[in-house]
N, CA, C and O of each residue as an XYZ file, in Angstrom:
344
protein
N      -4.406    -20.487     20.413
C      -5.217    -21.379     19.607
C      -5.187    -20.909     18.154
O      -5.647    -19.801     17.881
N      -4.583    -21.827     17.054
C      -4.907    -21.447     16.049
C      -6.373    -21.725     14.882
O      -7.154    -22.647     15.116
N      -6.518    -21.024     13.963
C      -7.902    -21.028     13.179
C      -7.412    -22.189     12.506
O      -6.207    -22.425     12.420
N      -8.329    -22.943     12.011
C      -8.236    -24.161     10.856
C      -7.433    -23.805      9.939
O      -6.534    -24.624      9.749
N      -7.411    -22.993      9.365
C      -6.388    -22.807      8.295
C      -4.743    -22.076      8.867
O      -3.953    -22.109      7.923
N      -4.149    -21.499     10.065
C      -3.376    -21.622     10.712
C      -3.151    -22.889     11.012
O      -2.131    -23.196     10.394
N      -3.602    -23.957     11.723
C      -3.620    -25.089     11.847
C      -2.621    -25.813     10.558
O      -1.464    -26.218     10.661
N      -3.566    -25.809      9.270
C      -2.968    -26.325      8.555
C      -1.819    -25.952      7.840
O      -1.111    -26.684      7.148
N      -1.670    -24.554      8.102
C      -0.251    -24.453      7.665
C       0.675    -24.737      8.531
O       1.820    -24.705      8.082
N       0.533    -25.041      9.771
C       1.352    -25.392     11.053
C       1.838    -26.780     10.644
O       2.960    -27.203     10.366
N       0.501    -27.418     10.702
C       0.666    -29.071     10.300
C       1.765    -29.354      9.008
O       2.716    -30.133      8.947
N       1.241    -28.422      8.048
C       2.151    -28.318      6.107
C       3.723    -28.678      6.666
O       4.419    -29.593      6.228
N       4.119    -27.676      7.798
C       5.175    -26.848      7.910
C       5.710    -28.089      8.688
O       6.580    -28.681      8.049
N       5.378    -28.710     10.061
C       6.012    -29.367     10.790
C       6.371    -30.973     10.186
O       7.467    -31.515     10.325
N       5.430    -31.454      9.636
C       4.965    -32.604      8.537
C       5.274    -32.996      7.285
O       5.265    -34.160      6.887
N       5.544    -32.047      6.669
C       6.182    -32.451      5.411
C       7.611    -32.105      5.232
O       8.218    -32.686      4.332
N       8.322    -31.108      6.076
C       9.545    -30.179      5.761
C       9.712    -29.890      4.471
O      10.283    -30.628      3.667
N       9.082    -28.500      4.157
C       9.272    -27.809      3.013
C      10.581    -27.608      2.473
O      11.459    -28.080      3.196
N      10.806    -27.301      1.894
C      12.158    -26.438      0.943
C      11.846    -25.443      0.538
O      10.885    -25.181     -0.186
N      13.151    -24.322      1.246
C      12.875    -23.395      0.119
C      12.874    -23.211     -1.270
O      13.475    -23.983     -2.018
N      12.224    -22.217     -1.676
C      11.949    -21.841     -3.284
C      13.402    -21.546     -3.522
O      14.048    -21.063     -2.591
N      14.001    -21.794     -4.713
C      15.304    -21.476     -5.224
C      15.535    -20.050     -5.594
O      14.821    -19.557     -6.467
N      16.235    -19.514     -5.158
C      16.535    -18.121     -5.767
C      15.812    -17.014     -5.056
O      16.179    -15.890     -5.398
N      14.660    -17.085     -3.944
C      13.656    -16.830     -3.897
C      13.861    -14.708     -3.409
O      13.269    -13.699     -3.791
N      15.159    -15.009     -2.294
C      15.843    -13.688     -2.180
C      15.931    -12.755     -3.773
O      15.580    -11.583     -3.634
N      16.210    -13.016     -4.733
C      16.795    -11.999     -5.499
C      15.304    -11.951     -6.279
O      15.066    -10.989     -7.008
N      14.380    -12.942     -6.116
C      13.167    -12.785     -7.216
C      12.599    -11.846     -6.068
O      12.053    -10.953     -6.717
N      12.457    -11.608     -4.993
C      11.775    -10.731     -4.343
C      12.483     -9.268     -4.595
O      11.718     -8.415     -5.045
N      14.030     -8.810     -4.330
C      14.654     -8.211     -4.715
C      13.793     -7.455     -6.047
O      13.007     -6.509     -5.996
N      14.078     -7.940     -6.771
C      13.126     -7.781     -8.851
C      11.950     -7.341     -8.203
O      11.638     -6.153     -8.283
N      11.269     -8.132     -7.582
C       9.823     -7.551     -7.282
C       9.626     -6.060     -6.420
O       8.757     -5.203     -6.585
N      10.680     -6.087     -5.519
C      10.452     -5.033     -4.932
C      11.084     -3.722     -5.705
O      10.409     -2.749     -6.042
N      12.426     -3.863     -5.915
C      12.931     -2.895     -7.229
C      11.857     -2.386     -8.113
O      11.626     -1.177     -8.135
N      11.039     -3.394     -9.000
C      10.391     -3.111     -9.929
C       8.840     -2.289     -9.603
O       8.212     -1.809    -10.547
N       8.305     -2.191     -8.132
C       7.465     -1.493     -7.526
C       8.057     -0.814     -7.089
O       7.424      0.223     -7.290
N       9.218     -0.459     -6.380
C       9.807      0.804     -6.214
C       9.882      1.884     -7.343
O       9.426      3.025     -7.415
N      10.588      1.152     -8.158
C      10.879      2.310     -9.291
C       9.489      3.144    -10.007
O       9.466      4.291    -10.454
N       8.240      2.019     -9.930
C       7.063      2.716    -10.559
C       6.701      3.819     -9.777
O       6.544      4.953    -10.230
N       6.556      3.458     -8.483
C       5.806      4.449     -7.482
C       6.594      5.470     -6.976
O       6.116      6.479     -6.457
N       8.232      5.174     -7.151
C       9.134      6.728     -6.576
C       9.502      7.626     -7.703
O      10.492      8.351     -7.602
N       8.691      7.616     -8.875
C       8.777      8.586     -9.903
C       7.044      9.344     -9.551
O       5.931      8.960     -9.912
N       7.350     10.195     -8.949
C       6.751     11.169     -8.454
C       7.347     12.856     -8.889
O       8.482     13.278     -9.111
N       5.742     13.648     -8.878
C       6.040     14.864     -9.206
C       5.785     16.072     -8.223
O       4.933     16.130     -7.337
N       6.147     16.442     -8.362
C       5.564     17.602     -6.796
C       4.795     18.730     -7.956
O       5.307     19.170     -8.986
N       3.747     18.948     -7.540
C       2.675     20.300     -8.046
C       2.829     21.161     -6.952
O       3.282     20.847     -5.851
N       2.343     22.506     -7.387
C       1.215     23.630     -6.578
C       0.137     23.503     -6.680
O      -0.070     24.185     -7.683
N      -0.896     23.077     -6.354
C      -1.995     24.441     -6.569
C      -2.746     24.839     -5.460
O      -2.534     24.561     -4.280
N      -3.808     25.639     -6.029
C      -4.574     26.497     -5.010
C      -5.880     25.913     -4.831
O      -6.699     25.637     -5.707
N      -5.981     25.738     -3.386
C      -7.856     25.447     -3.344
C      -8.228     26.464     -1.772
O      -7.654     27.209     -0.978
N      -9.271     25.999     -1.980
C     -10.052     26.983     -0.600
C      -9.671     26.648      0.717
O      -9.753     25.525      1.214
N      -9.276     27.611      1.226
C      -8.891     27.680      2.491
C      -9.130     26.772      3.324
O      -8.314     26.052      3.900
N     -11.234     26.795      3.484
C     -11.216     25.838      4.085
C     -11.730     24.366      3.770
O     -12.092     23.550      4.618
N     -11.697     24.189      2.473
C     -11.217     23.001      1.939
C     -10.320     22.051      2.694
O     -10.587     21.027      3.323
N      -9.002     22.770      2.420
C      -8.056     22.169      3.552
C      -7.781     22.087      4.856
O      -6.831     21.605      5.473
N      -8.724     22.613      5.164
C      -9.002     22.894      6.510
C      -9.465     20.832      6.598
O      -8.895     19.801      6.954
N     -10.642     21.186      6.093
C     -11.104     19.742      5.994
C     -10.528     18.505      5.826
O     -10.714     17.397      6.329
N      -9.621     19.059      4.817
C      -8.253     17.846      4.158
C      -7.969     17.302      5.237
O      -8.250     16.175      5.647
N      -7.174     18.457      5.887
C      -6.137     17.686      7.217
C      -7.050     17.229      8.113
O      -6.572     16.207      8.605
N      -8.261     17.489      8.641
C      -8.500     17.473      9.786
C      -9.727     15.542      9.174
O     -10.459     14.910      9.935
N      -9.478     15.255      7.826
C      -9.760     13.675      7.223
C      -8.664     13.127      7.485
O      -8.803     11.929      7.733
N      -7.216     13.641      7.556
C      -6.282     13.032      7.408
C      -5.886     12.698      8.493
O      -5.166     11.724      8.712
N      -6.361     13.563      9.391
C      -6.001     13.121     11.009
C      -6.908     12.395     11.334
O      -6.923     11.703     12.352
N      -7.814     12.473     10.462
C      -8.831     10.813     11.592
C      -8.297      9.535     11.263
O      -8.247      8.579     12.037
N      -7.787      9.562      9.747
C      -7.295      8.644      9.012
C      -5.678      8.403      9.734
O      -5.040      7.510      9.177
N      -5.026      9.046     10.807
C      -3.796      8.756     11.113
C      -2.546      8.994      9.742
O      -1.814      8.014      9.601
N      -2.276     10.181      8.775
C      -1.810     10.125      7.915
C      -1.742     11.724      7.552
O      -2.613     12.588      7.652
N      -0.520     11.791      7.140
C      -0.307     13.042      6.310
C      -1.449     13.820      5.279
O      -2.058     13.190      4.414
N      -1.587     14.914      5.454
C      -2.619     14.942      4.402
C      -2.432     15.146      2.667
O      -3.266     15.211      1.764
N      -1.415     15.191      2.673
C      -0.663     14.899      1.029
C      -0.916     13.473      1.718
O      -1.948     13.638      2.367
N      -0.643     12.651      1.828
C      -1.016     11.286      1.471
C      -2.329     11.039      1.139
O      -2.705     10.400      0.157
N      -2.983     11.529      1.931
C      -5.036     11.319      1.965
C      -4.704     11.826      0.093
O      -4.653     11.044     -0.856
N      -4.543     13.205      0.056
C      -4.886     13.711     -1.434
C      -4.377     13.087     -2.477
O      -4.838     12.857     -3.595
N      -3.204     12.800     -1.895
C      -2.393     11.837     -3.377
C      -3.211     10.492     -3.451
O      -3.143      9.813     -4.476
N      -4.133     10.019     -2.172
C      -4.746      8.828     -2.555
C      -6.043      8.751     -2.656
O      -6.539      7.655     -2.392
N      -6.835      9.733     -3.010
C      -7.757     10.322     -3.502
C      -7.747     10.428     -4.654
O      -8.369      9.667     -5.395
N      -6.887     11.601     -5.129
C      -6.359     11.764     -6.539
C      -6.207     10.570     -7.295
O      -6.972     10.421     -8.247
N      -5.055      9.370     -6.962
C      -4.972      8.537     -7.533
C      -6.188      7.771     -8.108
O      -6.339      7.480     -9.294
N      -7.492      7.334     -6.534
C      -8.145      6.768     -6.943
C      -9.306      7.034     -7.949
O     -10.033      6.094     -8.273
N      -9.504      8.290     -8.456
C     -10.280      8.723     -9.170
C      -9.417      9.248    -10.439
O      -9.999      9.878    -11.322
N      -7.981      8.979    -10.529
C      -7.570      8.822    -11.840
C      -7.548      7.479    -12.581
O      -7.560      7.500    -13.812
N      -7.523      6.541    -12.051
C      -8.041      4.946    -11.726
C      -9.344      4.535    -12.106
O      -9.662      3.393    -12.438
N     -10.001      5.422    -12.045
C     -11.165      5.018    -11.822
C     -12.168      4.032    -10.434
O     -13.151      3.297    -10.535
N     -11.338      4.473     -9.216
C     -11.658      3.281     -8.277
C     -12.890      4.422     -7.567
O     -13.918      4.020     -7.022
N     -12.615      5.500     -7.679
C     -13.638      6.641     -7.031
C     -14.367      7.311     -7.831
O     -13.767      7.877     -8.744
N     -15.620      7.440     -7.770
C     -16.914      8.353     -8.552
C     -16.731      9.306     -8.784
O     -16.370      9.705     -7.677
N     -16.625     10.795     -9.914
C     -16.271     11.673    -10.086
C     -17.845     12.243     -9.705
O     -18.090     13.449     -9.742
């Protein structure tokens, strides 16, 4: 069973016969290139924190299903952003 708005894209789709967008492969191409390149210029650091700090890290990162350099790099990020409270 689909939701009302599944529905209507079912209906869009069977009912009108769309066309594809022209070009639409290589403009995605650009799009994805152009987010690749921002986000795989990455730096690798050291540093030092408390033992069991990281203790903690990983054991957030495993509830979260995820590396714990990922948890920190997206931590980090979000409070260089401003999306997290210092």
């Amino acid at each position: 069973m689909y939701t009302k708005d599944e529905s209507e894209i079912v209906d869009y789709i069977e009912e009108s016969n769309p066309e594809s967008v022209p070009d639409a492969a290589s403009k995605i191409d650009r799009i994805k290139s152009a987010v690749s390149d921002k986000y795989a210029k990455r730096k690798a650091i050291n540093i030092k924190v408390l033992e069991s700090d990281l203790e903690k890290l990983k054991a957030k990162a495993l509830q979260e299903g995820m590396p714990y350099q990922t948890l920190l790099n997206s931590v980090l990020h979000k409070y260089v952003t401003g999306q997290l409270a210092g």
